[in-house]
C-alpha positions as CSV (number, residue, x, y, z in Angstrom):
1,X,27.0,-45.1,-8.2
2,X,28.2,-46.4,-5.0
3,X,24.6,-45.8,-3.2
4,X,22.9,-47.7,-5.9
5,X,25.2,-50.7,-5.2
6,X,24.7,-50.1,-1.2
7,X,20.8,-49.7,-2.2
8,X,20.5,-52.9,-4.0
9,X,21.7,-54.6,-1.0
10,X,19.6,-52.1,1.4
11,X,16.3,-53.5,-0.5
12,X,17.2,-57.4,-0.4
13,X,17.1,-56.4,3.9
14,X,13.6,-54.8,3.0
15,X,12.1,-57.4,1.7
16,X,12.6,-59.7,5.0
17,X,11.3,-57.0,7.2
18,X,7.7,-55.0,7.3
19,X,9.3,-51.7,5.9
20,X,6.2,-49.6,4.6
21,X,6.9,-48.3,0.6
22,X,5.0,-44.8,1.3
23,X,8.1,-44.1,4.0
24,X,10.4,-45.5,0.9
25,X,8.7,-43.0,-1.8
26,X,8.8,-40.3,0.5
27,X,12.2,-40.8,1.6
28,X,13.1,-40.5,-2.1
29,X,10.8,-37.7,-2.6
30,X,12.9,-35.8,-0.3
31,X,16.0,-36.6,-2.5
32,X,14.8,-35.0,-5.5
33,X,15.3,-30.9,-5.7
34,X,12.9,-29.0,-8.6
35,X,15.0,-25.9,-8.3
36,X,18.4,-25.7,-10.1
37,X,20.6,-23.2,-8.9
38,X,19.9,-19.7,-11.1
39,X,22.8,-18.2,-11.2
40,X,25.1,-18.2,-14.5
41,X,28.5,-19.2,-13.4
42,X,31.3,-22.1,-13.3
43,X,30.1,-23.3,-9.7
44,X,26.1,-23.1,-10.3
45,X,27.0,-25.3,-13.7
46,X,29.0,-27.8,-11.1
47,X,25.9,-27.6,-8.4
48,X,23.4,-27.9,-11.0
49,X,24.7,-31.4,-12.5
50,X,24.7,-32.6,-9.0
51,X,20.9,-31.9,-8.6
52,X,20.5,-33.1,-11.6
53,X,22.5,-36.5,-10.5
54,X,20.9,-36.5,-6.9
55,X,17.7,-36.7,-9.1
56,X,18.7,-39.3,-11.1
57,X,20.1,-41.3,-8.0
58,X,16.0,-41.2,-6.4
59,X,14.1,-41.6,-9.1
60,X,16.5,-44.5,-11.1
61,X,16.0,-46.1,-7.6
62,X,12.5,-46.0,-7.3
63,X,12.4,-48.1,-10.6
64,X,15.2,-50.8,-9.8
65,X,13.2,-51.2,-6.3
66,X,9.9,-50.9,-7.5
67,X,8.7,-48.0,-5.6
68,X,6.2,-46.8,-6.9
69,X,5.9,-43.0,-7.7
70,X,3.0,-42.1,-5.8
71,X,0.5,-39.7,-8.0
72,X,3.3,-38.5,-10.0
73,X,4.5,-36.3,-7.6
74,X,8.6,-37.9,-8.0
75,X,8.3,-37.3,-11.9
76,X,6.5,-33.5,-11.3
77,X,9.8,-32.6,-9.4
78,X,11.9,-33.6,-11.7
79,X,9.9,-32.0,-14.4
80,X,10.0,-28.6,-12.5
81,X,13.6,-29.1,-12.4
82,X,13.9,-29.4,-16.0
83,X,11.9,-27.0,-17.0
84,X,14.4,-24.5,-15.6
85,X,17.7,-26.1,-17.7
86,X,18.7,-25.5,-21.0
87,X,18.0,-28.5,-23.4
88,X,21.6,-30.5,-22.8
89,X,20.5,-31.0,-19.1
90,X,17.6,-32.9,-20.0
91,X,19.9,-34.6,-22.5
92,X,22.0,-35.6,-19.8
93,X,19.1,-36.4,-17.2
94,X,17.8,-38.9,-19.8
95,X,21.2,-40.7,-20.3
96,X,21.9,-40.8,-16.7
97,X,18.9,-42.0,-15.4
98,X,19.0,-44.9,-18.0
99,X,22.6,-45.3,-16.9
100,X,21.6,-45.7,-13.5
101,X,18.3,-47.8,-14.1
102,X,20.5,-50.2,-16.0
103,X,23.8,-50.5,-14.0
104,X,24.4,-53.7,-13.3
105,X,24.0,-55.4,-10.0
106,X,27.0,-57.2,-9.9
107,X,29.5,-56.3,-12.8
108,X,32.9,-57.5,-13.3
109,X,35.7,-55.7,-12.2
110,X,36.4,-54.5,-16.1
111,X,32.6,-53.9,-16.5
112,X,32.7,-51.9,-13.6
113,X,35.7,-49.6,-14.6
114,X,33.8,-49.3,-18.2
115,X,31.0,-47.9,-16.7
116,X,32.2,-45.6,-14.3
117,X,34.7,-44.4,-17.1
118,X,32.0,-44.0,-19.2
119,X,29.9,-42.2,-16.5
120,X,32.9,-39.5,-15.4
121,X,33.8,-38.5,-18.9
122,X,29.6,-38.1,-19.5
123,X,30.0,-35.7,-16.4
124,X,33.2,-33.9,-17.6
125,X,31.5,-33.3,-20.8
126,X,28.6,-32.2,-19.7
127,X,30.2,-29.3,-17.7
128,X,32.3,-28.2,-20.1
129,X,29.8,-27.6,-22.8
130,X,27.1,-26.3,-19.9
131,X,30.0,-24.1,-19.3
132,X,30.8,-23.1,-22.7
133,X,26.9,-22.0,-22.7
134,X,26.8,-19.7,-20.3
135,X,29.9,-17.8,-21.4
């Protein structure tokens, strides 16, 4: 959550300086990883919801900056990604992407807590029933 905050003020810079948006695309591009981690375990459940947030983190990005995804190739990633997760993964990516597109710029202190309650227990959730799945 923290680099969506330090991005918001990152892009009011951009907008004062020539910053070309393919170098902006592509630096998210880079973010995003289409391969979860294939093994069936405790730890590859942990690393997989972090790909899954690091995705989440580029592409919720691009749409509060208005980058925009260049032929499709940020949303094919994250499709490859998914395609390789059970079903509550792409539960999750929805909610979390939405979380992230929607966070608000400059919540209250109460607002804030709210959220990033909301967002942890999401996360702890998640990995216990991803976990629960493989066993």
């Amino acid at each position: 959550m923290q680099d969506l905050y330090a991005d918001d003020i990152a892009f009011q810079v951009f907008l004062h300086v020539t910053f070309p948006t393919n170098r902006i695309f592509d630096f998210f591009l880079d973010w995003i990883n289409e391969k979860p981690v294939a093994s069936k375990n405790e730890e590859s459940v942990w690393k997989n919801i972090q790909i899954m947030l690091n995705n989440c983190f580029a592409l919720s990005d691009m749409v509060r900056h208005n980058v925009p995804d260049t032929k499709g190739r940020a949303e094919a990633k994250i499709l490859e990604f998914l395609a390789h997760t059970n079903g509550r993964m792409k539960k999750e990516f929805s909610y979390f992407r939405e979380f992230m597109i929607n966070l608000k710029e400059d919540p209250s202190e109460a607002e804030f807590e709210e959220a990033l309650t909301a967002y942890l227990q999401r996360i702890i959730a998640c990995a216990r029933d991803l976990v629960e799945y493989i066993r």
